[in-house]
N, C-alpha and C positions, 0 to 999 in steps of 0.2 A: 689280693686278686690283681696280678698286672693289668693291666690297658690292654695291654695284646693277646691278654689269654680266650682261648676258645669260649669258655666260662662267660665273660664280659661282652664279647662282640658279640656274641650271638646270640646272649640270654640276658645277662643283666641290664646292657644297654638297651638294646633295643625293648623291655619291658618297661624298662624306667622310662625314657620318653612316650610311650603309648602311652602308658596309665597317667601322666604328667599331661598330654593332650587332650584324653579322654576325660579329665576335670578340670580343664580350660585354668589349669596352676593356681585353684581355687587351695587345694592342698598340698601348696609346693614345700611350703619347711617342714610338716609332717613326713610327706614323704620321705624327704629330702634326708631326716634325719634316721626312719625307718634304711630307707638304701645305705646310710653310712655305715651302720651296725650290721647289716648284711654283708658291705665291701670289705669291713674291716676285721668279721670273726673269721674268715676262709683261714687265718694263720693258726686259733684257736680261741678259747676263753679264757686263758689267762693273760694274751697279747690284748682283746677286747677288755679285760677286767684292768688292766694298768691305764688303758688311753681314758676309760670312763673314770674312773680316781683321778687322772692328771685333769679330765673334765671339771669334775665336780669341785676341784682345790681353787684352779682359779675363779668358777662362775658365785662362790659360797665368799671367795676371800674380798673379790673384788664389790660386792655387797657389801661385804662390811668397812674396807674402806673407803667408799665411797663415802658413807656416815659418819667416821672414824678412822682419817689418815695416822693408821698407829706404822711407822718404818721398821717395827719390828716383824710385825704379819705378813710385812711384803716381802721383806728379807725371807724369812721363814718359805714361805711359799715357794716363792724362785726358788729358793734354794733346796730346797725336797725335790723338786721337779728336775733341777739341774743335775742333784748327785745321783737319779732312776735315769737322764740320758746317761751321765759319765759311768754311769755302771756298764748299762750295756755295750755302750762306744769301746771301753776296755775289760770289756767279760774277760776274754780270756788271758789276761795278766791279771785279772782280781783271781781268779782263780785256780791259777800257776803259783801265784803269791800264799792262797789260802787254804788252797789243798780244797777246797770247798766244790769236790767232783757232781755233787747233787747238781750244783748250778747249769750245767751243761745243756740240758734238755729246754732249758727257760728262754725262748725266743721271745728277740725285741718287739714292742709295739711297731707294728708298722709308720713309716713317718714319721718316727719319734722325735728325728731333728727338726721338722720343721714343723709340729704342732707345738713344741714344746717353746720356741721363737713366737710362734702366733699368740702362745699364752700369756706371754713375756713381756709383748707389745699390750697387747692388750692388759692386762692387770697395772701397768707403768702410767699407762692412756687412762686410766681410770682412777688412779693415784695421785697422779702427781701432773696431767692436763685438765682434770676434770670434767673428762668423757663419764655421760652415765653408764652407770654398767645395763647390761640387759638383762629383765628380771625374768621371760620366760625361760626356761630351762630347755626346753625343747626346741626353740629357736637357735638358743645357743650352740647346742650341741649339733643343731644343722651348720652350723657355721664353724666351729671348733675341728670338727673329726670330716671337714665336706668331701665327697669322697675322690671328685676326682683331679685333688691336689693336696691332699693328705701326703701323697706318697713321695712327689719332688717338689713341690711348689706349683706356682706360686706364693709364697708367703705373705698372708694375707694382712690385713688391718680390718678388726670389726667397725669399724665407722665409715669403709669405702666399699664392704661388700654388703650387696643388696638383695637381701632374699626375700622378693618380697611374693606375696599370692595371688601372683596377675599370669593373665595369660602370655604364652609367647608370642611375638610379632613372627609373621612370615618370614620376613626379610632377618630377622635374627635367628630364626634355626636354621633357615638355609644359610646364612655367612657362617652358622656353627659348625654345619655339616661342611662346610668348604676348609673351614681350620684345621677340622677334625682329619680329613682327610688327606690334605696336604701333611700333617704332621705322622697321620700313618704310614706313609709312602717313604717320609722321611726315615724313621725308625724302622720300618718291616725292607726296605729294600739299602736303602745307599747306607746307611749308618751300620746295619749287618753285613754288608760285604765289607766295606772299610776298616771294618773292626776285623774280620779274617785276614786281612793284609795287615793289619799293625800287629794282630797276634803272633802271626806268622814270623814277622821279622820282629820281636822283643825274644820270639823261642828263639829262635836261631843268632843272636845274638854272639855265641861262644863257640861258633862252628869255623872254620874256614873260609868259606863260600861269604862272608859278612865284611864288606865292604863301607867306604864314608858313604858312600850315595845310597846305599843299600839301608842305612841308619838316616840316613834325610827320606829315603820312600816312608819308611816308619814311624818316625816321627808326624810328618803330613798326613800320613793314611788318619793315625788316630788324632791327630787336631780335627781332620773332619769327620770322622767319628765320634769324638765326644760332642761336638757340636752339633750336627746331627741327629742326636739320640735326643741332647737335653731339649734344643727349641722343637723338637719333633714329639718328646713329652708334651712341653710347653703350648705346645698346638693345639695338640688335644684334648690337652684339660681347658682350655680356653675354646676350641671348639664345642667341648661338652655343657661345660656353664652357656654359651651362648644360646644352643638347644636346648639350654632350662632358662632361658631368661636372664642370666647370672654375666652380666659384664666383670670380668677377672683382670688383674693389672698385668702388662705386658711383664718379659721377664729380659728379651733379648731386642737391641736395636742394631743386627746387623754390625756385631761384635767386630767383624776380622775386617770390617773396612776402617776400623781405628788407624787415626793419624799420631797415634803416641800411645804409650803405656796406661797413663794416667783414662785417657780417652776410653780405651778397652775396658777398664775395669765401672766406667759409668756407660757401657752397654751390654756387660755380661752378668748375669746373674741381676738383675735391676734390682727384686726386692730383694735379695740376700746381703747387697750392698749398700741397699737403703738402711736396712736393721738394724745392719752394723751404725751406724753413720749414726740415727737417731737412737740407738737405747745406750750404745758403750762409747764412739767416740765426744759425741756432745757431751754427756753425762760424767766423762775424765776430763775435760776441760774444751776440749775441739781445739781450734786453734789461736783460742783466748788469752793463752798464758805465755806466750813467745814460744820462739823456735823451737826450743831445746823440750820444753813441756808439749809441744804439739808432735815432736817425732818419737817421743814416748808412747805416747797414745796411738800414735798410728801404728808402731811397734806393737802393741800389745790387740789391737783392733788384729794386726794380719797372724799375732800366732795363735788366739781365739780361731782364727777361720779356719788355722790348719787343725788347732785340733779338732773342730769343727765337722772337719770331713775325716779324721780316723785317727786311730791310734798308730797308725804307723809312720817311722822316723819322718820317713819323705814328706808325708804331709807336712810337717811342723816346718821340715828345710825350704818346702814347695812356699808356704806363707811367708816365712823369712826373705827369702829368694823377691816375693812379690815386694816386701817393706826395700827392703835393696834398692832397690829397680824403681821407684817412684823419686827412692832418693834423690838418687843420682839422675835421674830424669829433672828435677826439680834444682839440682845448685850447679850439675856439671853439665848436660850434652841437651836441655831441653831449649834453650832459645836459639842454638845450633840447628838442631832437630825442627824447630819451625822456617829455619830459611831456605830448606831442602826442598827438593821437588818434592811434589806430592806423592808421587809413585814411589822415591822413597824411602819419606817418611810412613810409607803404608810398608813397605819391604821390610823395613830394622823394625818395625812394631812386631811385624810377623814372626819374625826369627826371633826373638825377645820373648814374645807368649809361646815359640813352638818349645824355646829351651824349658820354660817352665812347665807344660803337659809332661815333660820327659819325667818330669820328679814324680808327678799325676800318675803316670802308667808305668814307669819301674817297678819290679815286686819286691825292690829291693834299696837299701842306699847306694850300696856296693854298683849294682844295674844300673843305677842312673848314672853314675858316674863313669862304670864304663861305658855305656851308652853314647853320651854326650863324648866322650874321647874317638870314640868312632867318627864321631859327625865333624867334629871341629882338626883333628889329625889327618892329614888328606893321605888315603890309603883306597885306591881307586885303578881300574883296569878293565881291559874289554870284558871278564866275567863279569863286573860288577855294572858295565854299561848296559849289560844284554839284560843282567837281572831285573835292573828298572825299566827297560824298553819293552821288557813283557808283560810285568804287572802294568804298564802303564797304556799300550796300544791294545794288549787284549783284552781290555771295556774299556776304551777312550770315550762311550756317553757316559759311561757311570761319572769319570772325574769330568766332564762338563756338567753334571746335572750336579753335580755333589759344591760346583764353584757357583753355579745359574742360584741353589739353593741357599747360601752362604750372601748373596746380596738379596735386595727386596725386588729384583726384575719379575722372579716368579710369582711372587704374591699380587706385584702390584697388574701384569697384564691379564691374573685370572680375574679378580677384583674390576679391573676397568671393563673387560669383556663383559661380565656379567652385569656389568652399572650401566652396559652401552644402552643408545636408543635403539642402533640396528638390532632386529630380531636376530640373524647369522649371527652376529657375536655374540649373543644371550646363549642360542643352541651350544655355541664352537665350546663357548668356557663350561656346558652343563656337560656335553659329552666330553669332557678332558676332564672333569669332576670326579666323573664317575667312572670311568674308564682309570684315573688314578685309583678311586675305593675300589674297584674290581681286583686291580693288581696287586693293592696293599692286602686286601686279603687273602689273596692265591699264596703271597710271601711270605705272610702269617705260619698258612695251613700247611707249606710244601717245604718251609726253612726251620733250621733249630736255631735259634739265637738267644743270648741272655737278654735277660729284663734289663732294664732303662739303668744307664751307668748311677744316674744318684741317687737310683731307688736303695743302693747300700750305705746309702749318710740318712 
């Protein structure tokens, strides 16, 4: 059940905070885990019947060794859980490969990648830190399958989320309702338009009319597009826990005002890079064992990540690509890179993270790499001036709201307005609240666009 489906905003949400209010979150994990099993069967019951077994492996295994660190059970574990994501991840070459045409019909558990990570943390945290596990089962399973970050993240740690059966504070469902909404405006307006301009110019790619500049509007269109979509998930579901009481871990600190590579990847994706960092790079040595053994492991940390996000070439090249680029940031051009102005060292970071979305949004190896020869081969003329002069002047608020959105100016003057002592700036920030929810849902109800770019990892 997307975030943005009619189904959710109208019905499931707004019933779940009533009845959530209406018993002052005397029965928040009951519910809580009642509405999961709701959000989560809309796909079917056999996508339901897989996330509940993925349930029940680690809450049953991590009981036991809790009383009994056998490394065979954990192995076991992980490893059932991991080869049910890599099946799915690559359905369809297991079953190119197997001829096994039945398979077809059998849709992924929703989230798969990132409950299957949370089970992962979680069963390791209880193995081998000596986290107790949690013995209610129905608690658990509020917190395992929660619904609304099941689907992109955040990626959670059971020992920092708190579900606990207290009422909500005022001041925390309205700052929920302000995330929430901020993040729908984000998603239902600038990240769907942006995404029909990056579409637009990846189609047209092979035409004539496809120019360098014309391959830089596209490129850009979808950097703020992907970014967009994800921290506008990211809102949401953080807006949503906040409405339930539920404080969620940040995921984005204002990604693209990174002053280096290295920079960027400790504000994008927070917990998907935290994961990495505490269950596989530590765990292969970190950077304990000298040079040569710490870029092994970072090597093998970024082509987990690609496979990570799909079976297709590009992603593996897209991780590669990422291990590269830290490299060489790290023995060739990084203390260079700090004596530059600021402006930029934000500039080369940019062009540095745009080349690698290229790999992200090509449908192809082949694409990305003509892609990228468009952008870098200077092939430019009055056609291709006018091309961007129009996408670009005709909605010049969209690419201001879409830059204003990409720093923290917008969060922090709705936040300060709303924190002010002046009443006028309580009113200014509640009517631009809401008058944002007005709009994010007209965008909803009057636009077709797809669900949330990582709702497909």
């Amino acid at each position: 059940m997307p975030l943005t489906s009619y189904t959710f905003l109208f019905v499931f949400l707004p019933l779940a905070i009533l009845i959530n209010l209406a018993t002052h979150g005397k029965h928040k994990t009951s519910l809580l885990a009642v509405l999961n099993l709701f959000f989560i069967s809309y796909l079917g019951l056999g996508p339901l019947l897989i996330i509940i077994l993925s349930m029940l492996s680690y809450f049953y295994a991590a009981s036991y060794l809790y009383k009994k660190p056998h490394k065979q059970v954990f192995i076991a574990t992980v490893s059932l859980n991991i080869l049910v994501l890599v099946f799915f991840k690559y359905k369809p070459l297991f079953i190119e490969t197997t001829n096994l045409t039945f398979l077809e019909g059998l849709m992924a558990p929703l989230g798969i990648s990132f409950y299957t990570f949370q089970g992962i943390a979680y069963l390791a945290d209880v193995t081998y830190r000596g986290r107790k596990p949690e013995t209610n089962l129905l608690k658990f399973s509020a917190f395992f399958m929660l619904f609304m970050t099941i689907t992109s993240g955040p990626i959670l740690r059971y020992d920092e989320t708190k579900l606990e059966n207290k009422d909500v504070p005022n001041e925390m469902l309205y700052n929920g309702f302000i995330r929430f909404t901020i993040g729908l405006f984000k998603k239902a307006y600038l990240a769907a338009n942006f995404g029909l301009i990056a579409s637009k110019v990846y189609e047209g790619l092979y035409t004539t009319a496809f120019f360098t500049g014309t391959a830089w509007l596209g490129s850009i269109a979808f950097m703020l597009q992907l970014y967009l979509d994800f921290s506008g998930y990211t809102d949401m579901a953080i807006g949503i826990g906040g409405m339930f009481g539920i404080r969620l871990p940040e995921n984005f600190n204002d990604p693209y005002l990174a002053r280096s590579f290295s920079d960027f990847w400790k504000r994008w994706h927070i917990t998907l890079t935290r994961w990495f960092k505490d269950y596989i790079y530590i765990p292969l040595g970190g950077n304990r064992k000298g040079s040569m053994r710490t870029y092994l492991n970072m090597f093998v940390v970024w082509l987990i990540t690609g496979f990570w996000h799909g079976s297709s070439l590009n992603f593996i090249i897209w991780g590669c690509f990422n291990f590269l680029v830290i490299i060489l940031e790290r023995n060739v051009w990084g203390e260079t890179l700090k004596k530059a102005p600021r402006i930029l060292q934000h500039l080369i970071t940019l062009i540095i993270i745009n080349i690698g979305w290229v790999f992200f949004r090509a449908g192809s190896l082949g694409q990305a790499f003509d892609f990228l020869s468009k952008m870098f081969i200077w092939d430019m003329n009055l056609i291709g001036i006018k091309q961007i002069l129009t996408y670009v002047l005709s909605r010049p608020i969209d690419w201001i709201l879409a830059i204003l959105f990409c720093t923290p100016i917008v969060n922090a003057f709705i936040m300060r307005w709303n924190e002010s002592e002046k009443k006028w700036q309580q009113r200014a920030s509640m009517v631009l609240i809401v008058g944002l929810f007005i709009l994010g849902i007209i965008f909803v109800v009057t636009s077709s666009f797809k669900a949330f770019i990582y709702q497909q990892f």
